[in-house]
MIKEKOL-661905 format. One record per residue: residue in three letters; x, y, z of N, C-alpha, C, O in turn. Coordinates in nm, 2 decimals. Example, Ala and Ser with C-alpha at 12.3 -4.5 7.8 and 13.67 -1.06 7.14 Angstrom:
BEGIN
  code     nc1     nc2     nc3    cac1    cac2    cac3     cc1     cc2     cc3     oc1     oc2     oc3
   ALA    1.32   -0.57    0.78    1.23   -0.45    0.78    1.32   -0.33    0.78    1.42   -0.33    0.85
   SER    1.28   -0.22    0.71    1.37   -0.11    0.71    1.29    0.00    0.79    1.34    0.11    0.80
***
This chain:
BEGIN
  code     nc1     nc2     nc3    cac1    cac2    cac3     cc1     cc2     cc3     oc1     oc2     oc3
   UNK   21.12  -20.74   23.83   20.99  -20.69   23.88   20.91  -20.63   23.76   20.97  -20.56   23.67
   UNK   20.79  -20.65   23.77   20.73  -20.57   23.66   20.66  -20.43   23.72   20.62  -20.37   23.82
   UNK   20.67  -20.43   23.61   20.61  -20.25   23.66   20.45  -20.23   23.64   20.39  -20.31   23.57
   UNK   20.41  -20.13   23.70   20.25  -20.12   23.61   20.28  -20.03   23.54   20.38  -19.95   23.55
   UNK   20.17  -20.01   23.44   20.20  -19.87   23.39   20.09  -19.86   23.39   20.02  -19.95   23.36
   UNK   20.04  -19.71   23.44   19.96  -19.63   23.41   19.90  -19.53   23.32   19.97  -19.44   23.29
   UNK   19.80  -19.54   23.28   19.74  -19.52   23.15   19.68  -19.35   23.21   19.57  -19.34   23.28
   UNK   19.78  -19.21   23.16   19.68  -19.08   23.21   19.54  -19.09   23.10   19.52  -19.11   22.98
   UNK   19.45  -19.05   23.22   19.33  -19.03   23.18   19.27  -18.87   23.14   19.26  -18.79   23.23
   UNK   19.24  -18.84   23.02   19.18  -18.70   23.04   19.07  -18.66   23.05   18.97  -18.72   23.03
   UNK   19.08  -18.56   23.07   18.96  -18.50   23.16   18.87  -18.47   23.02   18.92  -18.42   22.93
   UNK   18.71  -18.51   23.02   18.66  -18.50   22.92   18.57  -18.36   22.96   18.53  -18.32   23.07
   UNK   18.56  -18.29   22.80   18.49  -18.17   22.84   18.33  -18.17   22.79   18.28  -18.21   22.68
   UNK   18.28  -18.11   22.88   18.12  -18.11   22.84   18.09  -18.02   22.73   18.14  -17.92   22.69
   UNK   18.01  -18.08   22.71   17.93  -18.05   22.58   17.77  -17.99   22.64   17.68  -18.07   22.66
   UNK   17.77  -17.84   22.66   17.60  -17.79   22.72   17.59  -17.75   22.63   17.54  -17.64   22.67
   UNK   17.60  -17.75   22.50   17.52  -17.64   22.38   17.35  -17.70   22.37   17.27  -17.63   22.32
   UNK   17.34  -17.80   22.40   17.23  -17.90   22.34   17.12  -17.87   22.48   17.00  -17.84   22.46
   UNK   17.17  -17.88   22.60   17.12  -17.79   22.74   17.10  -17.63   22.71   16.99  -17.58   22.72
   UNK   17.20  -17.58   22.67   17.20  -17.43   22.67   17.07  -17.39   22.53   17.00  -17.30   22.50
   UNK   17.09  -17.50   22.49   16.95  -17.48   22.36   16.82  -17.48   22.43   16.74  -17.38   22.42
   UNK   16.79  -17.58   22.50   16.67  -17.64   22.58   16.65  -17.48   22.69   16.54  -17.43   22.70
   UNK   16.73  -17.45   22.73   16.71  -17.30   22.84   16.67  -17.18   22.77   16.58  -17.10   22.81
   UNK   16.73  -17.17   22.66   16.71  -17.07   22.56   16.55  -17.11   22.52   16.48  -17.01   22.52
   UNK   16.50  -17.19   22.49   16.37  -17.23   22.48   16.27  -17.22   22.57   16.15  -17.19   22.56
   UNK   16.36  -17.27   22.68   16.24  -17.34   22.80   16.24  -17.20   22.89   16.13  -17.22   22.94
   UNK   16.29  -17.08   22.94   16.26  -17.02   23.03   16.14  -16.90   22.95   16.02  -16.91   22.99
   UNK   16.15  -16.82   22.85   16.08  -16.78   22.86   15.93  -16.82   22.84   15.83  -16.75   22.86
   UNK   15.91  -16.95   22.78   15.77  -17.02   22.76   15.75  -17.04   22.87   15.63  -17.03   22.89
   UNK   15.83  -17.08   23.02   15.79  -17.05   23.15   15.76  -16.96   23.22   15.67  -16.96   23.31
   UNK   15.85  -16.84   23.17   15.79  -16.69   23.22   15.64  -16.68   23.17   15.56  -16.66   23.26
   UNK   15.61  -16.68   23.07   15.49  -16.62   22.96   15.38  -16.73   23.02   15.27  -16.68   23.01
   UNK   15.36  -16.84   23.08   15.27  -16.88   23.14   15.27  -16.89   23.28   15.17  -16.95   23.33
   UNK   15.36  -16.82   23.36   15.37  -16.76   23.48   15.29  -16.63   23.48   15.22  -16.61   23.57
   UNK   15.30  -16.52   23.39   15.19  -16.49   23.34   15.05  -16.50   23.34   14.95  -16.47   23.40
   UNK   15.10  -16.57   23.23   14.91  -16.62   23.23   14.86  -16.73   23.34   14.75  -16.78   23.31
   UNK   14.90  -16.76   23.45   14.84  -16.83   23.53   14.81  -16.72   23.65   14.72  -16.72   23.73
   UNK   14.92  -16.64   23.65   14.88  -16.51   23.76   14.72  -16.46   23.72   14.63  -16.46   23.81
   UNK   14.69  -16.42   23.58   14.59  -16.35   23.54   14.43  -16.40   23.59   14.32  -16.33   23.59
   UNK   14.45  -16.53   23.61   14.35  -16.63   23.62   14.34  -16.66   23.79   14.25  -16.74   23.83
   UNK   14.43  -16.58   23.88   14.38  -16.60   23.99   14.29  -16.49   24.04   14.31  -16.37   24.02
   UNK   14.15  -16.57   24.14   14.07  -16.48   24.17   14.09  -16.46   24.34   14.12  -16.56   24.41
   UNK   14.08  -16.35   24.38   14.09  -16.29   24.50   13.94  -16.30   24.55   13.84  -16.26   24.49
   UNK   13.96  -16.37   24.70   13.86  -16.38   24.78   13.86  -16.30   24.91   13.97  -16.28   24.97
   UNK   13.74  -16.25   24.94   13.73  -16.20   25.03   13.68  -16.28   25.19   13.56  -16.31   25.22
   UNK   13.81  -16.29   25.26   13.75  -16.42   25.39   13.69  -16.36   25.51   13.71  -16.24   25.52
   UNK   13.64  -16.40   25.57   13.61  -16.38   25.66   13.65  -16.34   25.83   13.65  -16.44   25.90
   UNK   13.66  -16.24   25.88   13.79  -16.16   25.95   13.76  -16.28   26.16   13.66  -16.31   26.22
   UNK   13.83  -16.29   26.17   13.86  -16.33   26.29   13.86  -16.24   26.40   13.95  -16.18   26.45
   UNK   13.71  -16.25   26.45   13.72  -16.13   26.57   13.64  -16.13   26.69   13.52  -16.14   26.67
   UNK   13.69  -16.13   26.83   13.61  -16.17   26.91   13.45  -16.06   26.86   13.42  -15.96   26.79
   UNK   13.36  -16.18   26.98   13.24  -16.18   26.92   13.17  -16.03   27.04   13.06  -15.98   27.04
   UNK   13.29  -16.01   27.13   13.23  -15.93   27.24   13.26  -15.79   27.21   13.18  -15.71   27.25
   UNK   13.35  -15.77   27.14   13.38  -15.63   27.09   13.35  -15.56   26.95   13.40  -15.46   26.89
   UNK   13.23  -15.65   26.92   13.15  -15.58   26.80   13.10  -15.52   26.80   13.00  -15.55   26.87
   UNK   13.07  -15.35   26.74   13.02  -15.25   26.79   12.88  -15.26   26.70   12.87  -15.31   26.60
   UNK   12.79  -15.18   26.77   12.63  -15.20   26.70   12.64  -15.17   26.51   12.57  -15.23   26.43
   UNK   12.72  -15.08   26.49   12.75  -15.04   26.37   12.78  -15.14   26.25   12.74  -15.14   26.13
   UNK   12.89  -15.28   26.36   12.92  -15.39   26.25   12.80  -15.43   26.24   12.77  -15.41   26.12
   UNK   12.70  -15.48   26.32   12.62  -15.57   26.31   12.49  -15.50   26.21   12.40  -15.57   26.16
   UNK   12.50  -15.35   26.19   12.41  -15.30   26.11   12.43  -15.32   25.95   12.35  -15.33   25.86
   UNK   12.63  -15.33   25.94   12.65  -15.34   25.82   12.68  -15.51   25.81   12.78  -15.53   25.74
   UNK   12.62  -15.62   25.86   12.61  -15.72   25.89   12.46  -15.77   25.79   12.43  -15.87   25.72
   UNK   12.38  -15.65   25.81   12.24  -15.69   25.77   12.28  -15.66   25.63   12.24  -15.73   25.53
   UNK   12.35  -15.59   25.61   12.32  -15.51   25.50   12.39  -15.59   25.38   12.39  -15.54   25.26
   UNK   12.43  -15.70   25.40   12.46  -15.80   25.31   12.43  -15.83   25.18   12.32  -15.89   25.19
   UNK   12.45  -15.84   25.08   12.41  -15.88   24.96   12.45  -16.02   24.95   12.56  -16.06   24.96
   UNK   12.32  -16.12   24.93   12.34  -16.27   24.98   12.30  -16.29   24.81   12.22  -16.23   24.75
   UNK   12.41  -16.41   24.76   12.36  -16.50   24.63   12.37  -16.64   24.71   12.46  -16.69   24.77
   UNK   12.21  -16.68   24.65   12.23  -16.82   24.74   12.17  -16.90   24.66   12.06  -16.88   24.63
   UNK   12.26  -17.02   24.61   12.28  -17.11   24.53   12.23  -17.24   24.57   12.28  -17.33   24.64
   UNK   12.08  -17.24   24.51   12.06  -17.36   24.55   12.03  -17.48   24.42   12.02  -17.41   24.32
   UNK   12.01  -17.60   24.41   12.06  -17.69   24.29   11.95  -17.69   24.18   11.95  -17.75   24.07
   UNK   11.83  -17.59   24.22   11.74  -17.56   24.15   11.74  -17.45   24.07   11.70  -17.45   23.95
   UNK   11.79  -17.32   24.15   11.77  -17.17   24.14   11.87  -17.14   24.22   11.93  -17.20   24.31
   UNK   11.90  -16.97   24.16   11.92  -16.87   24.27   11.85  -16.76   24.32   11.78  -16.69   24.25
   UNK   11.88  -16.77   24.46   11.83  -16.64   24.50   11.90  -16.53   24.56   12.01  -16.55   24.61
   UNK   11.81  -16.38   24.55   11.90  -16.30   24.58   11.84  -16.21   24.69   11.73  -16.15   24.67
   UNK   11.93  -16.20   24.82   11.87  -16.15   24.93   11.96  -16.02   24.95   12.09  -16.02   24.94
   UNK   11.89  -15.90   24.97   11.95  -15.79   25.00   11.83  -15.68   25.11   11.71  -15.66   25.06
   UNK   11.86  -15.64   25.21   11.95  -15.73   25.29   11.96  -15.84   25.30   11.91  -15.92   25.23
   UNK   12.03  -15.88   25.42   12.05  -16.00   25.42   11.95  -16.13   25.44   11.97  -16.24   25.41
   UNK   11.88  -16.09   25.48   11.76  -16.19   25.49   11.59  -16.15   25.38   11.49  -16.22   25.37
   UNK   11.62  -16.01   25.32   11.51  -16.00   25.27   11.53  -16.04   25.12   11.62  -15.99   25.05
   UNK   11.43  -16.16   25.08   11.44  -16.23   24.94   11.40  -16.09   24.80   11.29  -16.04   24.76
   UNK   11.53  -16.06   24.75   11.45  -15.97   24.63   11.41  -16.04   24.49   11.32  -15.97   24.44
   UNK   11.44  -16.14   24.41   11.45  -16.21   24.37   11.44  -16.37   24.38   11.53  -16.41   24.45
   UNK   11.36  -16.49   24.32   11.43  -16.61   24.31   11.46  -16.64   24.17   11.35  -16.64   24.12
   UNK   11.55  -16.68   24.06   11.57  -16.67   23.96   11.57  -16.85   23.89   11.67  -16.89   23.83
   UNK   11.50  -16.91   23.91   11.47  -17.07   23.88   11.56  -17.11   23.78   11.58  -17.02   23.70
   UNK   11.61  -17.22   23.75   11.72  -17.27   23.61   11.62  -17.28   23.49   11.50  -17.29   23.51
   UNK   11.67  -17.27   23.38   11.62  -17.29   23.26   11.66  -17.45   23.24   11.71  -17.52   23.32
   UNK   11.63  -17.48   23.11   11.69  -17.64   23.07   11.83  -17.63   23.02   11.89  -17.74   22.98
   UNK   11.90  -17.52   23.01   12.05  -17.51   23.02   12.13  -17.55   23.10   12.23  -17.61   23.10
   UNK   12.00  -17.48   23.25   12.12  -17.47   23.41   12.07  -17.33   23.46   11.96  -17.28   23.47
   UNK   12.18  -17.29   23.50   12.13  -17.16   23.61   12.13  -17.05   23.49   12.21  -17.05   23.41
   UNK   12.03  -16.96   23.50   12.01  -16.84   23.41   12.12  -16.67   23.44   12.09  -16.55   23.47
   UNK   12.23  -16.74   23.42   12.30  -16.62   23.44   12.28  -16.49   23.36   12.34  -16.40   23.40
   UNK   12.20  -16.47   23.27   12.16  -16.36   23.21   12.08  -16.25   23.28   12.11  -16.14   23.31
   UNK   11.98  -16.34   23.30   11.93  -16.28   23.44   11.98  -16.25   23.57   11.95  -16.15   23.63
   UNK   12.07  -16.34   23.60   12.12  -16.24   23.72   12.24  -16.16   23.70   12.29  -16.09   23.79
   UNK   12.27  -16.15   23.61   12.33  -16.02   23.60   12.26  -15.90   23.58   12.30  -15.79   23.62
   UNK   12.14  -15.93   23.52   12.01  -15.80   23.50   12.00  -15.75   23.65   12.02  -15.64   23.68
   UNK   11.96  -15.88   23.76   11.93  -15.81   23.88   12.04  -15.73   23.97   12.03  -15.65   24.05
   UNK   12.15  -15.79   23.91   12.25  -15.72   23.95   12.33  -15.61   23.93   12.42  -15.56   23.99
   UNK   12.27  -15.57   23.81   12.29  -15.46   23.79   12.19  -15.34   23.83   12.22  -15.22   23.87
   UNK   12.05  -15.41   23.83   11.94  -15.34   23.93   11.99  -15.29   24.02   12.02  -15.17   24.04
   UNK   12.01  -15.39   24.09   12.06  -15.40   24.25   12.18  -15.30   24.28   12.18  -15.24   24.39
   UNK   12.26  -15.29   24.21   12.42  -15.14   24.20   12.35  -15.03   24.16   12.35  -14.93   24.23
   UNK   12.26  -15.02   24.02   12.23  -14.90   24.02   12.12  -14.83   24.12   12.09  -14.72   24.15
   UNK   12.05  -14.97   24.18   11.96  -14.85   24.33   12.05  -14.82   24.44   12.04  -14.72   24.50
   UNK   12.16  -14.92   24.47   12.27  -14.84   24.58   12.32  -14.71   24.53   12.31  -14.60   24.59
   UNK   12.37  -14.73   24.43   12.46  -14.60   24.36   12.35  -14.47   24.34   12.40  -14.36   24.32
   UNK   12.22  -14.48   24.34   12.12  -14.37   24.38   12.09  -14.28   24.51   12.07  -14.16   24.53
   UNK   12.08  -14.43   24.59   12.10  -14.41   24.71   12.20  -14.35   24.80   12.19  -14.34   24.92
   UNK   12.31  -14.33   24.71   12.43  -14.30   24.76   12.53  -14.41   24.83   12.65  -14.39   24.87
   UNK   12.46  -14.54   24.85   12.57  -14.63   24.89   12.66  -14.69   24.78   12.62  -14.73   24.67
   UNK   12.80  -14.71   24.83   12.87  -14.74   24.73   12.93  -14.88   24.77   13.04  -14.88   24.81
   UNK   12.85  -15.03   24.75   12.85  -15.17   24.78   12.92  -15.24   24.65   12.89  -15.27   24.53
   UNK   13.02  -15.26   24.72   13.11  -15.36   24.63   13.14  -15.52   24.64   13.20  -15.60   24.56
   UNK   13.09  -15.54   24.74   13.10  -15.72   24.82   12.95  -15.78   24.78   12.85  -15.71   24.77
   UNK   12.98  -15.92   24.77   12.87  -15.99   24.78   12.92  -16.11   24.83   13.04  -16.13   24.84
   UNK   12.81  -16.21   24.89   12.83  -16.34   24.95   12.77  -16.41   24.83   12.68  -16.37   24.76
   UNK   12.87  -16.54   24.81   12.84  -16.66   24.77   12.76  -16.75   24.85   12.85  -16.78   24.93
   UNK   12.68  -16.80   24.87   12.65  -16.92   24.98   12.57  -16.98   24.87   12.48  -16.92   24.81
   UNK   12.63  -17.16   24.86   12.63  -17.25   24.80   12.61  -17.37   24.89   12.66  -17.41   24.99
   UNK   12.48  -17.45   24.76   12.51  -17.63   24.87   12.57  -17.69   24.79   12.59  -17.68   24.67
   UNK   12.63  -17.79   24.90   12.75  -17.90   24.87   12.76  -17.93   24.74   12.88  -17.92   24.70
   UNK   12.68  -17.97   24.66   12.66  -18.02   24.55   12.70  -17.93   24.46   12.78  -17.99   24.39
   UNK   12.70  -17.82   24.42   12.72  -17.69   24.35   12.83  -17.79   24.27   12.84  -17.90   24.32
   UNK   12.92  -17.75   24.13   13.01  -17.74   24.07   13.12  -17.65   24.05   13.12  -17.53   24.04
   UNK   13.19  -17.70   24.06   13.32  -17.60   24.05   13.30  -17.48   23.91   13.31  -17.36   23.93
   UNK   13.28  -17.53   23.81   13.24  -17.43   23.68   13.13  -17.36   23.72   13.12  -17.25   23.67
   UNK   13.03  -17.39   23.81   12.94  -17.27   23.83   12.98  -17.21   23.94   12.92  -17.10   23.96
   UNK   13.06  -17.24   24.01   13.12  -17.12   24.11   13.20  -17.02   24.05   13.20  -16.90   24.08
   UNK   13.27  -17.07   23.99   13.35  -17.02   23.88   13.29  -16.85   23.79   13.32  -16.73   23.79
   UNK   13.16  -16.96   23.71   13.09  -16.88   23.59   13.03  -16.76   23.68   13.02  -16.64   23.63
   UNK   12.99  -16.79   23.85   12.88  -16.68   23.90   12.99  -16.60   24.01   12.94  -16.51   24.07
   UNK   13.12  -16.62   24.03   13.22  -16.50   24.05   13.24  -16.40   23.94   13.27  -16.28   23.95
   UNK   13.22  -16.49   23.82   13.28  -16.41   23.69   13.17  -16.26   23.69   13.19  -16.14   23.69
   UNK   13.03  -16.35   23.67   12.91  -16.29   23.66   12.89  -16.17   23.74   12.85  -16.06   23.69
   UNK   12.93  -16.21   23.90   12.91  -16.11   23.97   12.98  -16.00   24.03   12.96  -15.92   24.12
   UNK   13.10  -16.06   23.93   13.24  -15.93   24.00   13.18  -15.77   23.88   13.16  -15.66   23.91
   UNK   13.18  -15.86   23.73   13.17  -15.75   23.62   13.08  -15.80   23.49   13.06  -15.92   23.49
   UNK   13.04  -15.74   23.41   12.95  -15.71   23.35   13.01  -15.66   23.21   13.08  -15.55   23.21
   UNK   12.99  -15.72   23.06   13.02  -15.65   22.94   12.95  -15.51   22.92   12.83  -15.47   22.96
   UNK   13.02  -15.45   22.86   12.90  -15.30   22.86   12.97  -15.23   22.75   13.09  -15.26   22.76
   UNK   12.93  -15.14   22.64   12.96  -15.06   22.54   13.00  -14.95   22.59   12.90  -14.91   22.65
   UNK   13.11  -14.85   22.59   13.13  -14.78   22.60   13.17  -14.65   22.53   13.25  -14.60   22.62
   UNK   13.17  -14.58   22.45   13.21  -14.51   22.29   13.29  -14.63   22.20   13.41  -14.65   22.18
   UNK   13.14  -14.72   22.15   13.18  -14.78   22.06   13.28  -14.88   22.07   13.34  -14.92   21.97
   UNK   13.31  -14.95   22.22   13.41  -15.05   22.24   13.36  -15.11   22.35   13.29  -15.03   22.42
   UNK   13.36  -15.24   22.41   13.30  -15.36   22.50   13.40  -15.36   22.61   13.51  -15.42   22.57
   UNK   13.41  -15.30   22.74   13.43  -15.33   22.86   13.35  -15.38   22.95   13.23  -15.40   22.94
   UNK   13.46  -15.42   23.05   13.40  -15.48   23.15   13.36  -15.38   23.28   13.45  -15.32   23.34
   UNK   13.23  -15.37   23.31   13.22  -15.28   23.39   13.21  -15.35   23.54   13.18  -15.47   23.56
   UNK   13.24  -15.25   23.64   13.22  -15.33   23.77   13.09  -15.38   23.83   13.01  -15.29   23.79
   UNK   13.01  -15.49   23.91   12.94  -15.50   23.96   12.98  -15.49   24.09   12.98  -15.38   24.15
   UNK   13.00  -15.62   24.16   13.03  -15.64   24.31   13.20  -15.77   24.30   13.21  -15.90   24.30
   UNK   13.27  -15.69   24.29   13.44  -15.72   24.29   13.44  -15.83   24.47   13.48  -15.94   24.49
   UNK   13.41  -15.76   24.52   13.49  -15.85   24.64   13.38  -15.92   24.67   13.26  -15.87   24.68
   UNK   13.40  -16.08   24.69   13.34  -16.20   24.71   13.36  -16.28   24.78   13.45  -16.35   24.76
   UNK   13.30  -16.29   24.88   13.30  -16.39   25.00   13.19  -16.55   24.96   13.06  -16.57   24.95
   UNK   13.26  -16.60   24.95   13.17  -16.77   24.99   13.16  -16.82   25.12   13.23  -16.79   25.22
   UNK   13.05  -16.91   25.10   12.99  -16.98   25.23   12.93  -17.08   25.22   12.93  -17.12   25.10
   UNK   12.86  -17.16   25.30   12.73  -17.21   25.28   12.67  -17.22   25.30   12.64  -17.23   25.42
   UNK   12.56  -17.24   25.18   12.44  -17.23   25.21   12.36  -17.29   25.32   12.38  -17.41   25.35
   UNK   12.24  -17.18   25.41   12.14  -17.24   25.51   12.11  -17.43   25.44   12.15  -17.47   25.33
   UNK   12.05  -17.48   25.51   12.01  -17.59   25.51   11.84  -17.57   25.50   11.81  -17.49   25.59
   UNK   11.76  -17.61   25.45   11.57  -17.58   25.47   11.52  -17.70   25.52   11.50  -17.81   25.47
   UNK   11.51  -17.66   25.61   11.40  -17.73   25.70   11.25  -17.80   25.67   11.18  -17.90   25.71
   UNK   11.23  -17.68   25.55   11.10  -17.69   25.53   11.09  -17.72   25.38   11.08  -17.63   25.30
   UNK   11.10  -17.85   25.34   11.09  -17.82   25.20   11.00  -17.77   25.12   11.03  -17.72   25.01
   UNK   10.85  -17.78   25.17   10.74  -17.72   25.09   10.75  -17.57   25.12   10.68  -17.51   25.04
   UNK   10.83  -17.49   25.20   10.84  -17.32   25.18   10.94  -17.33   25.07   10.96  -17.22   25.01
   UNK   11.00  -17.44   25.03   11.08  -17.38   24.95   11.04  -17.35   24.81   11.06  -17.25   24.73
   UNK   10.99  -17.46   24.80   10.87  -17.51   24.69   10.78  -17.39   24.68   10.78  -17.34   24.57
   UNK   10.71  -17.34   24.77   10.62  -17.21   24.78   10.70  -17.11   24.73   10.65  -17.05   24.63
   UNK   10.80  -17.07   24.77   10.88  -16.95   24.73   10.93  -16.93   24.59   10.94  -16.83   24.53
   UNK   10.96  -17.10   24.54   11.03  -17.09   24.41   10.91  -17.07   24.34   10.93  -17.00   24.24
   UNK   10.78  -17.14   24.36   10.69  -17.14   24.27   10.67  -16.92   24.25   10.68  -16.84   24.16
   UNK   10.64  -16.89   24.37   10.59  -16.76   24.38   10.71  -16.68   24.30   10.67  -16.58   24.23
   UNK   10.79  -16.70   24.30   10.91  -16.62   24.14   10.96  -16.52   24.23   11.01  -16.44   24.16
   UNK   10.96  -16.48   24.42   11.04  -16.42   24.51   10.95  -16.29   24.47   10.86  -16.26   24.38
   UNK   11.00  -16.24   24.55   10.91  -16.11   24.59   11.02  -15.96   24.54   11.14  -15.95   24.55
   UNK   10.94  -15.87   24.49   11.01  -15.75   24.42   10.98  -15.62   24.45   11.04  -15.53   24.40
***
């Protein structure tokens, strides 16, 4: 009879130095842009879910009292309250004139903060067409503000909490035309 013979096999040993190199590399360049991707998230302020029967006269006063930026593909305008136009701020041949609305916006905080109101929210309302980089550029714009302070550049606060929306639809296109022409009322 023949026999078989069996050949032992050994157990081969791994080799992770060349893995343990790649971890030693790869987690903290993962941490450190876990990091920096946190820093870049912006907090929004949504809109609260609440029956419509149990609103007391008080919401609906601080309802008016809205600071509206309303983004339309021409201009922005700026309504405070909510429906009264203080500003319309027209594009330049750049695009939208963010220089300017930060001027008004800073108007606009230091007459609350005289008045004693202390307004930190503003509404976004945008039409469809808008861009992502200018939604982007006019949160940046309107949360804070560069400012000198003993000889060093902070960012000072404007209006931090931001709600988006969108924008009314106009019915009328020659009021609109009238209004932009007229440069909004002050």
């Amino acid at each position: 009879m023949l026999r078989k013979t069996r050949i032992k096999r050994q157990d081969a040993e791994l080799d992770i130095t060349s893995f343990m190199n790649l971890m030693i590399v790869l987690v903290p360049v993962l941490l450190m842009m876990m990091v920096f991707s946190h820093i870049t998230v912006l907090d929004l302020k949504l809109p609260e879910l609440t029956d419509p029967t149990l609103q007391s006269e008080n919401e609906e006063q601080e309802e008016d009292e809205t600071l509206e930026l309303m983004v339309r593909d021409n201009q922005i305008e700026v309504y405070y309250p909510q429906t009264y136009l203080l500003k319309t701020i027209p594009n330049t041949d750049e695009g939208y004139d963010f220089e300017s609305l930060v001027a008004i916006l800073k108007q606009v905080k230091q007459l609350l903060s005289e008045r004693g109101i202390d307004k930190s929210d503003i509404s976004i309302l945008l039409e469809p067409q808008i861009d992502y980089q200018t939604i982007v550029t006019l949160m940046d714009r309107s949360r804070s503000y560069k400012a000198v302070v003993v000889a060093s550049v902070v960012d000072a606060e404007l209006f931090p909490d931001i709600s988006l929306g969108d924008a009314p639809q106009v019915s009328n296109p020659e009021l609109l035309e009238a209004i932009s022409a007229q440069g909004g009322s002050q």
